[in-house]
N, C-alpha and C positions, 0 to 999 in steps of 0.2 A: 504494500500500500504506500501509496507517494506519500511523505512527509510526516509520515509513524512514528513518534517516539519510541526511543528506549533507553532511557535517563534512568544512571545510576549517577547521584550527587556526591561522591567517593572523591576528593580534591579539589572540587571545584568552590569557591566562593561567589560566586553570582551564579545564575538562572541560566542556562545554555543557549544557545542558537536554535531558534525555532519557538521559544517560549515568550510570555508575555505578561508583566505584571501592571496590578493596580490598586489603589488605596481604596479600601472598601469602607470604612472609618479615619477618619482625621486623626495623623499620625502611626497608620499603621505601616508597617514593613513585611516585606519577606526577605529573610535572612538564609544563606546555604551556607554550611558549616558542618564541620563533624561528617560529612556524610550525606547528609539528610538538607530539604529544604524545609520552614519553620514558616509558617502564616501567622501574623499574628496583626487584626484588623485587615487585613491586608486581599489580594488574590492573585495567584500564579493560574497559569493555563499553557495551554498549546497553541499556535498563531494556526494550524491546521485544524481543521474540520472534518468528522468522523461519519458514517452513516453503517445502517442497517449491515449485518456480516462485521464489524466489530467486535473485539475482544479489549477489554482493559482492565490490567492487573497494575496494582501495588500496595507498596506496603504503608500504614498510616497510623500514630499513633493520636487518638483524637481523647482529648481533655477535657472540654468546656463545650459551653453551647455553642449555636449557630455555628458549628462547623462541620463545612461539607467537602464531598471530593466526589466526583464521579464525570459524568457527559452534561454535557449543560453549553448554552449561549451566553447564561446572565445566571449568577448565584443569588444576588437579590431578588429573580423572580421565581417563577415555578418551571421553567423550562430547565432543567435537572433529571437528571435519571442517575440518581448517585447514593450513596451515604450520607445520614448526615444526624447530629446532634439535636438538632431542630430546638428548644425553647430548655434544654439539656434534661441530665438525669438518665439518660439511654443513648442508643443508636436505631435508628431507623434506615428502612430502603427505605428509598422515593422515587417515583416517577412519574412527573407531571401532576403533582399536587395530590397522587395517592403514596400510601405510606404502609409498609408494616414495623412493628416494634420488634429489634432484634434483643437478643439476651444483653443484657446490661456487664457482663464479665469482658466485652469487645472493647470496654472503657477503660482510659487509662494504661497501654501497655500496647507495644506493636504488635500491630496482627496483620497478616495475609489479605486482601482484597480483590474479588475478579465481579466485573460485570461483562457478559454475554449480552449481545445486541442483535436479535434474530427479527428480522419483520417490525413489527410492534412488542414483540414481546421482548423484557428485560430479567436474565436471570442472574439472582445476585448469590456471590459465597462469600464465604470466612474462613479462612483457614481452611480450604479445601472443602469445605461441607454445602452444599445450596443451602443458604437462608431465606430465601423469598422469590417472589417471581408476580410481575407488575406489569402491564400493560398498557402501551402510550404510542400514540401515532405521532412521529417525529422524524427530523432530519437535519442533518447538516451541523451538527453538535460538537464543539472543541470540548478539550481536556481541561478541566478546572479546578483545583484545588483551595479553598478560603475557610478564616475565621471573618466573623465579625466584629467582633468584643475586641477590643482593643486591652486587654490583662494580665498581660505578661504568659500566659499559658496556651501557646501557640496550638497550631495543628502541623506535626510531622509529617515528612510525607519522603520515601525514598522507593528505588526500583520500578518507575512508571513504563509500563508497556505499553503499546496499541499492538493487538495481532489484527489479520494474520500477518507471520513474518514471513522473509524470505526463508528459502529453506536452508540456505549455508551461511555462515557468516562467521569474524573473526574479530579478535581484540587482542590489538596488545599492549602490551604494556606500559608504564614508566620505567626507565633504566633501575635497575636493582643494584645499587653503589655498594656496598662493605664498605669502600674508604680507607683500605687498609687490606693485607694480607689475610685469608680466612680460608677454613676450610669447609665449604658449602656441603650441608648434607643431603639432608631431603627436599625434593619438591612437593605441595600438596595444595592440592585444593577444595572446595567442596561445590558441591553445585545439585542442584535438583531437575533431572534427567527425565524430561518426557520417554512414555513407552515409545519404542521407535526410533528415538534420538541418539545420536552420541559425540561425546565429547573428545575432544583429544588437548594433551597439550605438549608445545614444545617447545624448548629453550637454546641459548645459544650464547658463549662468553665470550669475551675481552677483553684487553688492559688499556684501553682510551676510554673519554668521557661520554664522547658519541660513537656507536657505532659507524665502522668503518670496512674496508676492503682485511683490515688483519684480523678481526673476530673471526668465531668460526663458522660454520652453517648450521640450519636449525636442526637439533636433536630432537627425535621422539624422545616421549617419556611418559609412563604408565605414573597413577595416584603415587602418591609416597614414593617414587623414584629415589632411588640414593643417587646423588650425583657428583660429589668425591673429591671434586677438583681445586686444585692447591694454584691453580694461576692467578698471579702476584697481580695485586691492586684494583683490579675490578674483576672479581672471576666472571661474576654473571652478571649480566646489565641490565637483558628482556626477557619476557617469556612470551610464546603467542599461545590463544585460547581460541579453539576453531570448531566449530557444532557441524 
């Protein structure tokens, strides 16, 4: 899909390319730090527009009231198909001004987030479980994340998807400096593996700052890989991640 997110906020201090913010209450901010982006008064979104065949996943830890996250044009109005705190005390779906009450334990603490966009119908989970399922004729919907309340007690938000994806795709890294002589042992990483999916990863060393023509070429390498190597002042620099 043209213009899809898939935002992990993992070093960034501002909002990425493609996103868009706005003051929803007088002096609020969205702040990205630590990882994570933080709404507080505030609203982030996507400058893209999503429709029907839609999928959108992430992670949110929501605090206080009037805070939402899902598909939407305008937070302030009913055109949402999201999560949200609504007037606090819970969490709710919503879509297009209907609503179910989800379990109040989804407060306070990161949790998993997917909404499914089929036709008119909206199906919402939690942590992998369907919690609702809401029906709304609509279209042309960006990605929106916002608090209202201006309280110091923001709304979290990290790991934004729009599916569907392409089917391959890769990342890599920032350079992995030591900074000094070391002997590197395991590579490891964690990831959650669709059936059907797979991951691979692979790395490659050097003794410059930027990779160049004298590193090596990329190495496979299985989870927990031992990788051994005593090369003087920058063993390993990158690694790639390839699905």
């Amino acid at each position: 899909m043209s213009g899809a997110p898939s935002t992990n906020f993992d070093g960034l201090s501002s909002v990425p390319s493609g996103w868009t913010t706005s003051v929803w209450n007088q002096g609020g901010t969205i702040t990205v730090a630590n990882g994570a982006l933080a709404a507080d008064g505030a609203i982030a979104g996507t400058t893209a527009a999503f429709n029907s065949g839609s999928t959108l996943s992430f992670a949110a830890d929501f605090t206080s009231s009037y805070q939402d996250g899902g598909f939407a044009t305008d937070l302030s109005t009913a055109n949402v198909a999201g999560f949200s705190t609504q007037a606090g005390g819970g969490l709710w779906a919503y879509a297009g001004g209907s609503l179910v009450q989800l379990n109040n334990s989804l407060l306070n603490g990161w949790h998993n987030y997917k909404i499914v966009w089929s036709g008119s119908t909206f199906t919402y989970f939690a942590d992998g479980v369907q919690v609702a399922q809401l029906s709304w004729v609509t279209s042309n919907l960006n990605v929106q994340f916002g608090d209202l309340n201006l309280d110091g007690s923001p709304l979290a938000v990290d790991n934004v998807d729009v599916a569907p994806f392409t089917s391959t795709g890769s990342f890599t890294s920032r350079v992995l400096d030591a900074g000094r002589d070391v002997v590197w042992s395991n590579l490891v990483y964690e990831a959650n593996v669709p059936t059907g999916a797979t991951i691979a990863l692979t790395y490659r060393t050097g003794e410059t700052a930027t990779p160049d023509g004298s590193w090596s070429g990329w190495i496979s390498a299985a989870n927990n890989a031992t990788v051994g190597t005593t090369l003087a002042l920058h063993p390993i620099r990158s690694c790639s991640l390839s699905q």
